[in-house]
C-alpha positions in Angstrom: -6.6 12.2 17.7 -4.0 13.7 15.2 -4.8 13.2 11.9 -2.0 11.5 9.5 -0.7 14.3 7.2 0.2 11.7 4.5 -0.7 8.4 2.8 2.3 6.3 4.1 1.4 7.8 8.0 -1.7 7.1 7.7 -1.0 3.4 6.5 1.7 3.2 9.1 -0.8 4.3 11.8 -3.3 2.0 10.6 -1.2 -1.0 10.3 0.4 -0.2 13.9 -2.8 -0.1 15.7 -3.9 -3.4 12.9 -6.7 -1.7 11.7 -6.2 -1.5 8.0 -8.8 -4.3 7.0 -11.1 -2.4 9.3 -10.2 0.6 7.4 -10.6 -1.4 4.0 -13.9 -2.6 5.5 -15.2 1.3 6.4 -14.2 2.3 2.9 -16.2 -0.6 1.4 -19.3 -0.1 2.9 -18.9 3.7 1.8 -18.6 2.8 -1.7 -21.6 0.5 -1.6 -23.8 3.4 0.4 -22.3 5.9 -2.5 -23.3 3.5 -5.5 -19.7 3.7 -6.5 -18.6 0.5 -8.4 -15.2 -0.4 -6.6 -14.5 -2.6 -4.1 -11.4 -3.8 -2.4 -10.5 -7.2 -1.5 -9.1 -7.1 2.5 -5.8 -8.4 1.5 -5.5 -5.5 -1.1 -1.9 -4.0 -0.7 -1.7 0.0 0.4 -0.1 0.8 -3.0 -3.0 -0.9 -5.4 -5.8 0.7 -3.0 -4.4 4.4 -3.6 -4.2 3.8 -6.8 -7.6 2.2 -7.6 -8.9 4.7 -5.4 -7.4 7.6 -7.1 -8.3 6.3 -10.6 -12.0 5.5 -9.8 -12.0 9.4 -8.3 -10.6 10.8 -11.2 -13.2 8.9 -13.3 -16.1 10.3 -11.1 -14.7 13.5 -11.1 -14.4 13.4 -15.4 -17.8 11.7 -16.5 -20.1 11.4 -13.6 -19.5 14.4 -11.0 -22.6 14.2 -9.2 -22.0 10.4 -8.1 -18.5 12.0 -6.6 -20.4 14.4 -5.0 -22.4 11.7 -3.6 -19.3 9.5 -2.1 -17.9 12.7 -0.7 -21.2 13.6 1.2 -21.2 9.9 2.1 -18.2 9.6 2.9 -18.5 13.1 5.0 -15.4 14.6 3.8 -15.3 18.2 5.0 -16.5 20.4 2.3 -13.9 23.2 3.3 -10.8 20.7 2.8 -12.3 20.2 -0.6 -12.7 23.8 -1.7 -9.0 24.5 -0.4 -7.5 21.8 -3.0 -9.1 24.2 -5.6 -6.2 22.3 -8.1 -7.0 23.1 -12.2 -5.1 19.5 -12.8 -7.6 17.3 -12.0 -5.2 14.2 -11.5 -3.4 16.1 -9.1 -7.3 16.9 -7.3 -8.2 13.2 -7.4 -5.0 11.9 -5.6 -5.2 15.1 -3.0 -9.0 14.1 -2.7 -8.2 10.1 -2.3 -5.7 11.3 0.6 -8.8 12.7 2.3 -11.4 10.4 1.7 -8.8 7.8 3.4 -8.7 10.2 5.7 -11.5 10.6 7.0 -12.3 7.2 6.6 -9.1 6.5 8.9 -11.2 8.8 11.2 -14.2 6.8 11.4 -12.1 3.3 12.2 -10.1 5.0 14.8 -12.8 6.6 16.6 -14.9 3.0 16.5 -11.9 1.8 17.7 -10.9 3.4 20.3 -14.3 4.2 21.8 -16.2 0.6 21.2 
C-alpha cells in the first residue's frame, strides 16, 4: 500500500475505492476509545472533517495535552512522524498532525478492506 502524501489524495483514494464513511466510521470509534469529544456525522463533507479535526487537535494540543497524547496512542500514529513535525507554530502542528491521524486511520480502513 502507498500511503497518500496529502489530504486531497487521500480523500480521492478513499472516495475511489468508496470507503470514506468507513473511514469516517474508523475515525469515530477512535475518538470514542480516546475520550475525545468530537464526532462526525457520515455525510460530513472532506472540507468540514479537516477542519473540525484540526481545531479539536489544536485544542488538545493547547489545554489538555495528555488527552492528545492519548488519541495519538489510540489512534497509533507513529511516534517518529510526530517527533519529525517538531513545528514551534502549533496551528501549523495540528493540521500536519490531523494529516496523519487521517492517515493512519486511512491505513486501518484500507487494510480491513482489502484483507476482510
Amino acid at each position: 500500500m502507498k500511503l497518500p502524501i496529502n489530504f486531497e489524495g487521500l480523500i480521492q483514494e478513499a472516495n475511489s475505492l468508496q470507503l470514506y464513511k468507513k473511514l469516517i466510521i474508523q475515525l469515530n470509534k477512535d475518538l470514542l476509545y480516546a475520550n475525545v469529544d468530537l464526532e462526525f456525522d457520515i455525510e460530513v463533507l472532506p472540507t468540514s472533517l479537516k477542519y473540525l479535526l484540526r481545531e479539536e487537535i489544536f485544542n488538545l494540543i493547547q489545554n489538555k495535552f495528555s488527552d492528545y497524547l492519548n488519541l495519538l496512542y489510540i489512534v497509533d500514529v507513529s511516534e517518529a512522524k510526530v517527533r519529525n513535525l517538531a513545528s514551534d507554530d502549533t496551528a501549523k502542528l495540528s493540521e500536519e498532525v490531523t494529516f496523519l491521524i487521517l492517515q493512519r486511520e486511512w491505513q486501518k480502513v484500507w487494510y480491513k478492506s482489502a484483507f476482510s
